[in-house]
C-alpha positions as CSV (number, residue, x, y, z in Angstrom):
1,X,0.0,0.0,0.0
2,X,1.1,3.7,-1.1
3,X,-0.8,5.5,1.9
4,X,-2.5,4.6,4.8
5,X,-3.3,6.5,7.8
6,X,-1.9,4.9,11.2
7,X,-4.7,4.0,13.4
8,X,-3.3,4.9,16.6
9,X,-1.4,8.0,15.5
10,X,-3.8,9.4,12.6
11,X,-0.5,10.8,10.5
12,X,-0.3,9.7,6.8
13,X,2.5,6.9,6.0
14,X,3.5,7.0,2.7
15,X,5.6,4.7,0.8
16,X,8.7,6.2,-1.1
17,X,11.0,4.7,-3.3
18,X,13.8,4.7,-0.5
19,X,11.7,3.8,2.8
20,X,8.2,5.2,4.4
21,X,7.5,8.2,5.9
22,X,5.1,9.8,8.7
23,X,4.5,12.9,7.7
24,X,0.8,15.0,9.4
25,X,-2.5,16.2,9.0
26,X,-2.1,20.2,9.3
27,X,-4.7,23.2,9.3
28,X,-4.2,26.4,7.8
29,X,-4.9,29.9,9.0
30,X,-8.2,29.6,7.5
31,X,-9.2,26.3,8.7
32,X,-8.3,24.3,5.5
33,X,-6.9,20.7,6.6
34,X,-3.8,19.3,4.6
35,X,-1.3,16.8,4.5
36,X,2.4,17.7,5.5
37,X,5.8,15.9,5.2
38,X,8.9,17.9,6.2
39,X,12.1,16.7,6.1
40,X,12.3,14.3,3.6
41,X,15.9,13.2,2.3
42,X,16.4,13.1,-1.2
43,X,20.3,12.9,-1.6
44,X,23.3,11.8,1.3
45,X,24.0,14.6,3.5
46,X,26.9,16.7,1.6
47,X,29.6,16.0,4.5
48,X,33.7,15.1,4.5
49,X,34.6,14.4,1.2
50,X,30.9,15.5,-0.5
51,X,31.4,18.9,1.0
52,X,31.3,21.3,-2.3
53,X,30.2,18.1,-4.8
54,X,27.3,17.5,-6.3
55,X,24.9,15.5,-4.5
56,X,24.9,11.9,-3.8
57,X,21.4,9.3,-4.2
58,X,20.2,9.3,-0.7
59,X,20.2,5.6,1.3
60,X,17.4,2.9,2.0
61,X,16.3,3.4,5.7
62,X,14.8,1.4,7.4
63,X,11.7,1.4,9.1
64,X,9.1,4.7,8.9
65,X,11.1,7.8,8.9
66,X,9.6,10.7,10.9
67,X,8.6,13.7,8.7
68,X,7.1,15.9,11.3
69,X,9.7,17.8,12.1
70,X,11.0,21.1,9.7
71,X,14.6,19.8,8.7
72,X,17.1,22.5,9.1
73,X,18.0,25.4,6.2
74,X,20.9,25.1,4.9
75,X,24.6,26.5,6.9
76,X,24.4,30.4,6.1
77,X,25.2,33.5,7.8
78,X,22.1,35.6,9.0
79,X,23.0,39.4,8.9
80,X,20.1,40.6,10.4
81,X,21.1,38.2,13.8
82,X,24.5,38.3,12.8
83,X,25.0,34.6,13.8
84,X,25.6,31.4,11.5
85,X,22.3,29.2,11.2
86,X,21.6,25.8,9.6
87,X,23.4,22.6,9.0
88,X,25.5,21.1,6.4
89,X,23.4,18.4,6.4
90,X,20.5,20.1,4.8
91,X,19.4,18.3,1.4
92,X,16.0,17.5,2.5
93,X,12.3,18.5,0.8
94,X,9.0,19.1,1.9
95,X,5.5,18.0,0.4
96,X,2.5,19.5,1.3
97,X,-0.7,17.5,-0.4
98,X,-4.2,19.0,-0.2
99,X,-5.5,15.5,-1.0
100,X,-3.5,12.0,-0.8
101,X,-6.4,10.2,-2.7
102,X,-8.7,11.6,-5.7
103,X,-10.5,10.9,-9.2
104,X,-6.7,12.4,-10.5
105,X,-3.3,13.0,-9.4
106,X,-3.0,17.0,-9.1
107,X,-1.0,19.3,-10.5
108,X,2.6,19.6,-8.4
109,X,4.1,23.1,-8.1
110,X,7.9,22.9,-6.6
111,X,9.1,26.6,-5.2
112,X,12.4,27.5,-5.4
113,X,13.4,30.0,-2.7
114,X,16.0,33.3,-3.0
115,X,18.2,34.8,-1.4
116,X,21.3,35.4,-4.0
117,X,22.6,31.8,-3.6
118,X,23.8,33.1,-0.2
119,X,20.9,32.6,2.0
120,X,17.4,30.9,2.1
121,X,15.2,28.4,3.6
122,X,12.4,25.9,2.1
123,X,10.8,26.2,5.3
124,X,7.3,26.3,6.2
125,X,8.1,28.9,8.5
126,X,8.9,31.1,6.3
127,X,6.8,29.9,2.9
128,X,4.0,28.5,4.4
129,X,1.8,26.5,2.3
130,X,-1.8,27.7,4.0
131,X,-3.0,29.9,0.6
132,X,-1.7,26.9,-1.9
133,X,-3.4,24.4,0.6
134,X,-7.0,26.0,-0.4
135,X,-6.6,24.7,-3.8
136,X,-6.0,21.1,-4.9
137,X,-2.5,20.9,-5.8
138,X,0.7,19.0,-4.2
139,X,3.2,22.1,-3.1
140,X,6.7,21.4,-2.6
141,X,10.0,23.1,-1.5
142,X,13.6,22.0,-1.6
143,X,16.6,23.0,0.6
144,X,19.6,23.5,-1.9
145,X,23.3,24.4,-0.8
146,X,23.8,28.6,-0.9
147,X,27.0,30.6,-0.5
148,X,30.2,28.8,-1.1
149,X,29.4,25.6,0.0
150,X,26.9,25.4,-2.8
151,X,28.6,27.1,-5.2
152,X,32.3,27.2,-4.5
153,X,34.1,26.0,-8.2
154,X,37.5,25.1,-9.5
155,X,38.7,23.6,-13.1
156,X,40.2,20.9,-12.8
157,X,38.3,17.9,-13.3
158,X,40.4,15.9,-10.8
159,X,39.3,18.3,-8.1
160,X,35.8,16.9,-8.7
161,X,34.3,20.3,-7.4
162,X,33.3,21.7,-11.0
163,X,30.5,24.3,-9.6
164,X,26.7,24.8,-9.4
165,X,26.5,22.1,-6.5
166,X,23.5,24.0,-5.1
167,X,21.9,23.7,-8.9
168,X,22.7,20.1,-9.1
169,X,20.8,19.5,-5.8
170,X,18.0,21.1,-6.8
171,X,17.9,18.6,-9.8
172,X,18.8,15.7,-7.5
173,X,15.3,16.7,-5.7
174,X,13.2,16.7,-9.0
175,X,14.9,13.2,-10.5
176,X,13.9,11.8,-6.5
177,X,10.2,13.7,-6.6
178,X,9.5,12.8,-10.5
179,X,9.5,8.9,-9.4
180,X,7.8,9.7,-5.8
181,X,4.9,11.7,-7.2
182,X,2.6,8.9,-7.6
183,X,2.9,8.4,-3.6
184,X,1.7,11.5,-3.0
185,X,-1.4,11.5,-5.5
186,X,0.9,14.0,-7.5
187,X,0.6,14.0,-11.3
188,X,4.3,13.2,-12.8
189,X,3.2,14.6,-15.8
190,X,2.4,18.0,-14.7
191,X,4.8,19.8,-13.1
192,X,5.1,23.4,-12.3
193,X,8.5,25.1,-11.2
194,X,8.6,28.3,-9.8
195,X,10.8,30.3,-8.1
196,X,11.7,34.0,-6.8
197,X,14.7,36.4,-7.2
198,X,17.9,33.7,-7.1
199,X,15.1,31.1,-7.2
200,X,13.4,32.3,-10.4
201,X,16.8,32.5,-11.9
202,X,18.0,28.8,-11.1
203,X,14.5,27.8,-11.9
204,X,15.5,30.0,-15.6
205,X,19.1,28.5,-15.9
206,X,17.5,24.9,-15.1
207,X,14.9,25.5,-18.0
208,X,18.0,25.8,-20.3
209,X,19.3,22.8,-18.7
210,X,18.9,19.8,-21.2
211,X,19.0,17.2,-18.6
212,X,16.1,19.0,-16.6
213,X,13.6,17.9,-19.8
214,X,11.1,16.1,-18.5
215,X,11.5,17.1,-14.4
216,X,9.0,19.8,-14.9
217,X,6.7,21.1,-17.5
218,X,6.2,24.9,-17.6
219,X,7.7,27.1,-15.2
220,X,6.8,30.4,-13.5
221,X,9.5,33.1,-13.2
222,X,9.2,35.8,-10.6
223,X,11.3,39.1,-10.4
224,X,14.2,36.9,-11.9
225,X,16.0,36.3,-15.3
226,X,19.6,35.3,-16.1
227,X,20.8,37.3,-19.2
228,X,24.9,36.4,-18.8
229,X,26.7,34.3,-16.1
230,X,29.1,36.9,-14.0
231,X,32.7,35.8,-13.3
232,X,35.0,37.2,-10.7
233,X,38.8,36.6,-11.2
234,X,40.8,34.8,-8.8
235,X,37.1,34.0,-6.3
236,X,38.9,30.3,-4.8
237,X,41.8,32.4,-3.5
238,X,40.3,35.3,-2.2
239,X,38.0,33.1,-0.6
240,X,40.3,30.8,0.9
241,X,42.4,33.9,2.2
242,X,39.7,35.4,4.2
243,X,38.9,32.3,5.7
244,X,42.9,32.2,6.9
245,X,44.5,30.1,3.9
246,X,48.3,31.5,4.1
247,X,49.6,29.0,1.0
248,X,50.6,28.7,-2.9
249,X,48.1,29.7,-5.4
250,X,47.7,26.0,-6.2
251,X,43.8,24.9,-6.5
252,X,44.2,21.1,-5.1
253,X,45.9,23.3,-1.7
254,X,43.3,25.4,-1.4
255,X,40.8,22.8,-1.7
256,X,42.2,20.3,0.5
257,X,41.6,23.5,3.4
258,X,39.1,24.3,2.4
259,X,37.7,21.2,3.2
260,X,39.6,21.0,6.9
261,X,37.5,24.4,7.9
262,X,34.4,23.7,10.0
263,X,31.5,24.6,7.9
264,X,30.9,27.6,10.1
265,X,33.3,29.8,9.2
266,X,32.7,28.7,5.3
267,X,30.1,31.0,5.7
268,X,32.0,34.0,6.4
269,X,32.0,35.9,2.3
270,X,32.3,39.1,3.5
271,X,35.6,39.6,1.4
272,X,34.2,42.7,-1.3
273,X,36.6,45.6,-1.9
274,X,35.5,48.9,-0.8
275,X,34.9,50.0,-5.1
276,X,33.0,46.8,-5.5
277,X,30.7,47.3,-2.3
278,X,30.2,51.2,-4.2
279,X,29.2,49.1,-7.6
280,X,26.7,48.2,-5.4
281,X,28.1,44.1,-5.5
282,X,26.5,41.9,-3.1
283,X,26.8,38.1,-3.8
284,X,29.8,36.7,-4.3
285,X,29.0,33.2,-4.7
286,X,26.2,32.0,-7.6
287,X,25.8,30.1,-10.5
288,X,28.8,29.4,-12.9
289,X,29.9,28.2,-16.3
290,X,31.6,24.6,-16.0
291,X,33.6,23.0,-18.2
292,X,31.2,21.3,-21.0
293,X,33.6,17.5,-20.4
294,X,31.9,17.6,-16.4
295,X,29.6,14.3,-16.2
296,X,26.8,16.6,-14.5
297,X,27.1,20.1,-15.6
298,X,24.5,22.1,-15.4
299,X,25.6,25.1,-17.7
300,X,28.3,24.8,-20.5
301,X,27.5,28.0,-21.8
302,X,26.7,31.5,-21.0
303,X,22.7,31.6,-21.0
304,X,22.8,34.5,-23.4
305,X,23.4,32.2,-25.9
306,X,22.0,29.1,-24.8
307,X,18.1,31.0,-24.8
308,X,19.1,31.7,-27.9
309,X,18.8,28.3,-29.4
310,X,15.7,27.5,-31.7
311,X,15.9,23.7,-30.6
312,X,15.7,24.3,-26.9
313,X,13.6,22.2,-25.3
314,X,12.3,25.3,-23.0
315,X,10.5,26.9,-26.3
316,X,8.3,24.3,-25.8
317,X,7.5,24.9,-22.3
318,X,4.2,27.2,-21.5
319,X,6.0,29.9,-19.2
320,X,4.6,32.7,-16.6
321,X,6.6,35.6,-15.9
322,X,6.8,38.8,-14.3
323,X,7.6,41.4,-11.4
324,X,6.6,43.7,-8.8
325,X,5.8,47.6,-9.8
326,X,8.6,48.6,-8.2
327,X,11.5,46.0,-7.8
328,X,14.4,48.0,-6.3
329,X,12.0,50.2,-3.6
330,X,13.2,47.3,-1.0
331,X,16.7,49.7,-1.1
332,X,14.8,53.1,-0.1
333,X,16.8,53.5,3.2
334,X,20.1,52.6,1.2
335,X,19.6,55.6,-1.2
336,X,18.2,58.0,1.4
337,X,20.2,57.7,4.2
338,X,23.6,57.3,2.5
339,X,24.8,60.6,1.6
340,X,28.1,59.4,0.2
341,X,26.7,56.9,-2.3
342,X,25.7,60.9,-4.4
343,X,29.4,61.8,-4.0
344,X,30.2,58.5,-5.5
345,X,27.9,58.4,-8.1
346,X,28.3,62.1,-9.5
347,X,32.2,60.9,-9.4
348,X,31.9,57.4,-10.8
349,X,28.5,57.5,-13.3
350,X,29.3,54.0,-14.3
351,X,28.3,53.1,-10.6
352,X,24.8,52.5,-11.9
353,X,25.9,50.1,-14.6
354,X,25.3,46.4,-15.1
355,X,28.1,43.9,-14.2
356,X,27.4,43.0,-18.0
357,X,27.9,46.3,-19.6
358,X,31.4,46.7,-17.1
359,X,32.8,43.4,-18.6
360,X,31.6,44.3,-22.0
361,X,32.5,48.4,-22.4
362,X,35.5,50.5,-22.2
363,X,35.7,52.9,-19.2
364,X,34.6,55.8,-22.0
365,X,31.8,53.8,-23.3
366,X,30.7,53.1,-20.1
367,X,30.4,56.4,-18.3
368,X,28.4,58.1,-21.4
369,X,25.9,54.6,-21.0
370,X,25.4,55.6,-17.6
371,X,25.0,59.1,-18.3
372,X,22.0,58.5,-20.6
373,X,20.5,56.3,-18.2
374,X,20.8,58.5,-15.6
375,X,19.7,61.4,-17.4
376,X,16.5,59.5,-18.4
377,X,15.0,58.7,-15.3
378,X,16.8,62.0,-13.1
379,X,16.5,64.4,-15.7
380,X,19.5,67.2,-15.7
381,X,19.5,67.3,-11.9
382,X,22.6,66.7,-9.7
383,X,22.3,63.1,-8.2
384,X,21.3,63.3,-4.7
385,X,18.9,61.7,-2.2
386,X,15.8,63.9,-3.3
387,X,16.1,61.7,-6.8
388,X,16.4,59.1,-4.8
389,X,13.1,57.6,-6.1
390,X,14.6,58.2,-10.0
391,X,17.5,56.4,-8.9
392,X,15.7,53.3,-7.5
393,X,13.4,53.5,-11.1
394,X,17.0,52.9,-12.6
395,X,17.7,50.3,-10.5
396,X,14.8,49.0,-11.2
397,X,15.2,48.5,-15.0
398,X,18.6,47.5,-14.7
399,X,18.7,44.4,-12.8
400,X,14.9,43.8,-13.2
401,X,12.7,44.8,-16.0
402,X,15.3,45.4,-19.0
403,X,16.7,41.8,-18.5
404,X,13.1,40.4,-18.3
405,X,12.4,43.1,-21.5
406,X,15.4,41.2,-23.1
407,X,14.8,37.5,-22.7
408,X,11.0,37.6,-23.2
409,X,12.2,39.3,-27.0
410,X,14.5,36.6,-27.0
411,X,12.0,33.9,-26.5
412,X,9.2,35.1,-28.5
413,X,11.4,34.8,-31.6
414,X,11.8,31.2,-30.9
415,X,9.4,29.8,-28.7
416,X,6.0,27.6,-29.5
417,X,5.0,27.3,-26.6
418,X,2.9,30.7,-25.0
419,X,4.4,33.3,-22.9
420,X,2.3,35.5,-20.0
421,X,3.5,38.6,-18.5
422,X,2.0,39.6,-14.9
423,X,2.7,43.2,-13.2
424,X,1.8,42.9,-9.4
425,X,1.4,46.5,-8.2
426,X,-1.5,46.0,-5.0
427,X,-0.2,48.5,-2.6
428,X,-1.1,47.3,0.9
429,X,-0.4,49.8,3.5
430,X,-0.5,46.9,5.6
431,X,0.4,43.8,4.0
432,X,3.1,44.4,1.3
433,X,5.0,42.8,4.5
434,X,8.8,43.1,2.8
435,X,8.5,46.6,1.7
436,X,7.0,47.5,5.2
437,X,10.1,45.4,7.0
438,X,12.4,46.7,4.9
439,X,11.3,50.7,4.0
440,X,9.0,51.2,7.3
441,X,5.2,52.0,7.6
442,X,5.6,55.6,5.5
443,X,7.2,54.5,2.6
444,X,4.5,53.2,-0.2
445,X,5.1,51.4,-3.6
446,X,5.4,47.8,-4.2
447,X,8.8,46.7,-3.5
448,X,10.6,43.3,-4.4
449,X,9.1,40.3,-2.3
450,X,6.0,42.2,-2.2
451,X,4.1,39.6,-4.2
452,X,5.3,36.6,-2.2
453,X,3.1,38.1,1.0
454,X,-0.4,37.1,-1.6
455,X,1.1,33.6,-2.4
456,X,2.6,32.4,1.0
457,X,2.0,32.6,4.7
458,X,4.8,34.5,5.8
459,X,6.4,35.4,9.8
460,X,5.0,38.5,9.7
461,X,2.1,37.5,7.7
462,X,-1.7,37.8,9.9
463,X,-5.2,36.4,9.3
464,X,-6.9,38.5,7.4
465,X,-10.9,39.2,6.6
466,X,-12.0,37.4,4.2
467,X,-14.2,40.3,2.5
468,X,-10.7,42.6,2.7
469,X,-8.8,43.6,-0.7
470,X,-5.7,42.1,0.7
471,X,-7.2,38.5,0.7
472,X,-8.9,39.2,-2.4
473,X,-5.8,39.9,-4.0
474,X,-4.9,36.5,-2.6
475,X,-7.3,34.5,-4.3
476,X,-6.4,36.0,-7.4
477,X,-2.8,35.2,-6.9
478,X,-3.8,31.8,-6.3
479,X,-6.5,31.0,-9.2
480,X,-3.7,32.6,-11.7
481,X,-0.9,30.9,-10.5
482,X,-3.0,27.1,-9.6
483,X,-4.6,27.3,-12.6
484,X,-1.7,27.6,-15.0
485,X,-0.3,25.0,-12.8
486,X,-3.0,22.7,-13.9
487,X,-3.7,23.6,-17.3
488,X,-0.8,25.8,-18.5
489,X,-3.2,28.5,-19.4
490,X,-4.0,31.3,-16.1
491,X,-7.4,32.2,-17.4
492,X,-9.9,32.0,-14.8
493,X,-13.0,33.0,-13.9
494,X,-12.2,35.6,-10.8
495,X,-10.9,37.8,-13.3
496,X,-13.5,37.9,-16.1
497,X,-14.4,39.5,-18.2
498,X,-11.0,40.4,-18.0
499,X,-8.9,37.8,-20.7
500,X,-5.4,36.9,-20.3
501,X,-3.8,36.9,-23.3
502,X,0.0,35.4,-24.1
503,X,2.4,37.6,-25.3
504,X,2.9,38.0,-29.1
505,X,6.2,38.3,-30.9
506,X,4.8,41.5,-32.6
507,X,3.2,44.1,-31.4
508,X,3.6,45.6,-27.6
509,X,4.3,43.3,-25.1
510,X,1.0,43.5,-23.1
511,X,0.4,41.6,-19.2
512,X,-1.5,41.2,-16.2
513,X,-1.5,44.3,-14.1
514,X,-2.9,42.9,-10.7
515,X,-3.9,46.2,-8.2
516,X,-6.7,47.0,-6.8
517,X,-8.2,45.9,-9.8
518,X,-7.2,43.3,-12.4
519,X,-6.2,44.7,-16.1
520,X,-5.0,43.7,-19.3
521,X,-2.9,46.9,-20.5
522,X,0.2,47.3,-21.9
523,X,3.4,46.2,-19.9
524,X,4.1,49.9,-18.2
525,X,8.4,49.3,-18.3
526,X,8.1,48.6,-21.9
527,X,8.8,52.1,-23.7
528,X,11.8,52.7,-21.0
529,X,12.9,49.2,-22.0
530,X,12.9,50.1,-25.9
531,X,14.7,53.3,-25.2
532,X,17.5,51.2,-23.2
533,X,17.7,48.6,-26.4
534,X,18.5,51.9,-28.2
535,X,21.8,52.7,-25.9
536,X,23.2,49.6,-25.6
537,X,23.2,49.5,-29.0
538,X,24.8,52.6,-29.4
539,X,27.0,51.1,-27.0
540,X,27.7,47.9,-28.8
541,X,26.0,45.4,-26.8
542,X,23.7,42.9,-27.8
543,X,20.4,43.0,-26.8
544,X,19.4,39.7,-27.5
């Protein structure tokens, strides 16, 4: 038997392909009973030698494995608590089933969380399942390795530690859930994956990923798109000297102490230079291009021109995309209360720039770029932190809705398969819960993360009334996003007699704007985007 429900206990027993589990019957903030397993193994703890390699098939147990506990995130260093958290051993999923039996399997929808590859958590804590839970669908999540412990590379095959060990565990978990579905009345054959920020764009890289055919169907990208893959010179050794490494500037050296550290301090990738902390740099650690030879590799070229193929396998993928109305608001306090970043800026225009258009410009080319940009969106003014707004609008397109503007023409060229564009712009005063955490109670707009409050139950999220525009706005998320899930097309009924239509390789690029109300306008970024194809081509970059 698949399922059963222990007599004495009354939790769920499933079978897997590697041993049982006990997972539990859960209610949501609204009262809606479903069926939870956290904690489920799906590939041998990455520990000793499999620290940095890609993930190994997990082991028989024996026995039922307990599944009601939250397994822990993984290892990662928290700057808000400034303390390390998590676990090396960290390569576990979690399935939440609104039904174990019915007439059909249901639709499966696996989230990929952010965080930069640096930090993140698949936990129900912090993505709980309670809004997907009032629909009939099988949600799940997957802990992957972040920072350099999931994305620490070196060539040399011998070294075994080619990169993208954080992608290749979030493939291990689809190969494990794709023959596991079944247990969980899932439908192997239709299989959403979605993601946000550094989620949507793993969840973007994997669709270009020809190995990944068949582990999921469509795909639903939110505020994330990977244009070109970003190297840094000489990352291993400045790595490994921060962390204390005092040898040669041999590879196998640095590995081998690498792997003596405790996993702790491998967390520690606080190593940017003071001019790439003022290019406004963050990550250090994310995906990478590995040598094509690698058994496993996960990208062997740079995704510029891998979307570019017509016989990708992703052209033939239905595919939902889109952003919030204001991506790069979730920085307000960075431009307002930093009065040396305008000193900076004013100095060093190119500041505002791309890591792309750096690698691919001359110093020349790259301040009189920057200079139209800037002029666009601030106008002739002197940058300071009453444009601050302007500025964040640049920010915006840069890293947001130009790249999104680029790959969508990109696809459209090639694709068969159809393409929808969503806007969320629903301004909450109280419940766009990242902008409020991040910008405060006066600042309004609708920031990055803002459209994860509508789709999961977050730690600052609260019941709300169920007659309220905020849980309205829910329910829309929902029927768009469960619907497509089910039958690749987002049209429902809650938004008649308003008709989602896919986007069309001529003509404006038209979406979804969800606010107060739900419209079918034209995309709002798009005539900024067209005027930003015309300077980087004046700049010599290809757009796509």
């Amino acid at each position: 038997m698949t399922a059963y429900i222990d007599e004495n206990t009354k939790q769920p027993i499933i079978s897997t392909t590697h041993g049982q589990v006990r997972g539990q019957l859960r209610d949501t903030v609204y009262g809606d009973q479903y069926y939870c397993f956290d904690g489920i193994p799906y590939a041998k703890p990455p520990l000793g030698e499999l620290r940095f390699k890609s993930p190994q098939s997990v082991d028989h147990w024996e026995g039922v494995r307990d599944c009601t506990e939250i397994a822990p995130k993984c290892i990662q260093y928290n700057h808000y608590t400034d303390t390390v958290e998590g676990s090396e051993d960290c390569l576990y999923l979690n399935i939440y089933a609104k039904k174990l039996k019915s007439d059909k399997p249901l639709p499966v929808m696996v989230y990929i969380y952010g965080g930069g590859f640096t930090t993140g958590s698949a936990s129900r804590l912090n993505w709980g399942p309670d809004y997907f839970m009032m629909r009939d669908v099988i949600f799940v999540t997957v802990g992957y390795r972040v920072g350099a412990l999931g994305f620490l590379s070196f060539p040399e095959p011998e070294l075994q530690v080619s990169g993208n060990a954080g992608l290749k565990d979030i493939v291990a978990a689809l190969k494990w859930l794709k023959i596991n579905y079944h247990n969980f009345n899932g439908d192997a054959d239709n299989i959403t994956l979605f993601g946000h920020s550094a989620g949507s764009a793993a969840t973007h890289i994997l669709m270009m990923a020809p190995q990944c055919e068949g582990l999921f169907h469509k795909a639903i990208l939110m505020s994330g798109t990977v244009i070109h893959i970003r190297e840094i010179p000489n990352l291993q050794l400045r790595f490994a000297k921060h962390v204390g490494y005092e040898g040669s500037e041999d590879n196998e050296s640095i590995l081998k102490y690498l792997y003596g550290l405790e996993a702790k301090k491998l967390t520690n990738v606080d190593f940017l230079t003071k001019e790439e902390k003022e290019r406004n740099l963050s990550y250090l650690f994310f995906p990478t291009i590995e040598n094509a030879n690698t058994v496993d590799a996960i990208i062997t070229k740079d995704p510029f021109e891998a979307f570019a193929e017509t016989t990708a396998w992703s052209h033939r993928m239905p595919l939902m995309l889109g952003g919030t109305s204001l991506e790069s608001l979730l920085s307000y306090k960075f431009y307002t209360t930093t009065p040396e970043l305008y000193d900076i800026l004013n100095l060093h225009p190119e500041y505002v720039l791309s890591s792309e258009i750096i690698r691919k410009c001359d110093l020349l080319t790259q301040k009189a770029l920057a200079k139209k940009l800037i002029k666009l969106h601030v106008g002739n003014e002197v940058m300071d932190k009453e444009n601050a707004l302007s500025l964040i609008k640049l920010a915006s397109y840069g890293s947001y809705y130009h790249p999104m503007h680029r790959y969508m023409c990109a696809r459209l060229q090639r694709a068969i398969a159809p393409t929808y564009l969503y806007r969320f712009d629903f301004d909450s005063p109280d419940f766009n819960l990242y902008r409020i955490k991040k910008c405060g109670r006066n600042v309004r707009g609708v920031a990055h993360v803002d459209d994860l409050s509508y789709i999961f139950y977050m730690p600052e999220s609260f019941k709300l009334a169920r007659d309220s525009a905020e849980f309205r706005t829910i329910e829309y998320m929902l029927d768009l996003f469960t619907t497509f899930a089910a039958t690749s097309d987002p049209n429902v009924t809650s938004i008649k007699p308003t008709v989602w239509e896919p986007l069309s390789a001529f003509g404006e690029h038209k979406c979804l704007n969800i606010s107060n109300e739900i419209s079918f306008v034209d995309w709002p970024e798009s005539e900024i985007c067209k005027i930003y194809d015309v300077y980087y081509k004046e700049a010599g970059v290809k757009l796509f």
